[in-house]
N, C-alpha and C positions, 0 to 999 in steps of 0.2 A: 502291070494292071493295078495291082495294092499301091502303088505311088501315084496311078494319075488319081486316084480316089484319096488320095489323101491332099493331093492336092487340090482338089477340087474340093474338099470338104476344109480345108484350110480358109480358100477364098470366100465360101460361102460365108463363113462365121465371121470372116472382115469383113466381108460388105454388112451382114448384118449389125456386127458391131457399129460402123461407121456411120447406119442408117439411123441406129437407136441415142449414139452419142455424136451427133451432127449438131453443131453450138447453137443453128440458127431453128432451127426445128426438132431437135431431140428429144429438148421437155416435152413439148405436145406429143409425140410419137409416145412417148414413155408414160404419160398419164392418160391418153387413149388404149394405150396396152392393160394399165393396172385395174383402170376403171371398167373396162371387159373384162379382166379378170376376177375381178371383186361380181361383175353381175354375174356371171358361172357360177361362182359359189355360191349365190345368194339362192339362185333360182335350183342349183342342185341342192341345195339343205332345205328348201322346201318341199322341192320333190320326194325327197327322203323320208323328212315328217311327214308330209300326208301319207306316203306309202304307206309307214310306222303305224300311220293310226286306222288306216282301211284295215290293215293288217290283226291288228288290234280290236277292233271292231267286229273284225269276221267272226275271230273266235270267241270273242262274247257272247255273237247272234249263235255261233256254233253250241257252245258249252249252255246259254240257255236252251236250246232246243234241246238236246240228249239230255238235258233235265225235265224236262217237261218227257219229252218220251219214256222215261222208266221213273215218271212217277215224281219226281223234287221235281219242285216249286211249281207244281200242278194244283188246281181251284179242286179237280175230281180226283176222285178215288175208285177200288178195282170196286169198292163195292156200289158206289153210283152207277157204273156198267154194268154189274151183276144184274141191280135194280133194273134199269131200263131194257136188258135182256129179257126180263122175267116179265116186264111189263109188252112187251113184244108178243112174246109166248102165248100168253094171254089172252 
């Protein structure tokens, strides 16, 4: 059984060989192969950076908010709250 599978995995990689360096259509074969290859990469390194920067973005939007929630880089203060408590009361 390991021998017909080696055999068979013999022949596959000739035929593919043969298919890739065939004199009358190899180059086309082989520059259709590289230039799908080249778009994969192009289109996975963008996927990548955007991720990178949603990513990046999040925790901006995140790290401003929990600033603003206890207080940095907030317009109010405890005691404008206090005020408007008192002015409630009132």
């Amino acid at each position: 059984m390991k021998g017909l599978f080696s055999i068979l995995g013999g022949l596959g990689v000739g035929a593919a060989l043969m298919y890739l360096f065939d004199p009358q259509e190899g180059n086309r074969r082989r520059a259709l192969i590289r230039d799908k290859a080249n778009s994969i990469n192009h289109k996975a390194q963008g996927a990548i950076t955007g991720s990178a920067q949603q990513v990046a973005n999040r925790a901006k939007g995140l790290l401003h908010e929990s600033g603003s929630t206890f207080g940095r880089n907030s317009s109010r203060n405890a005691s404008d709250d206090l005020t408007s408590e008192q002015q409630t009361i009132q």
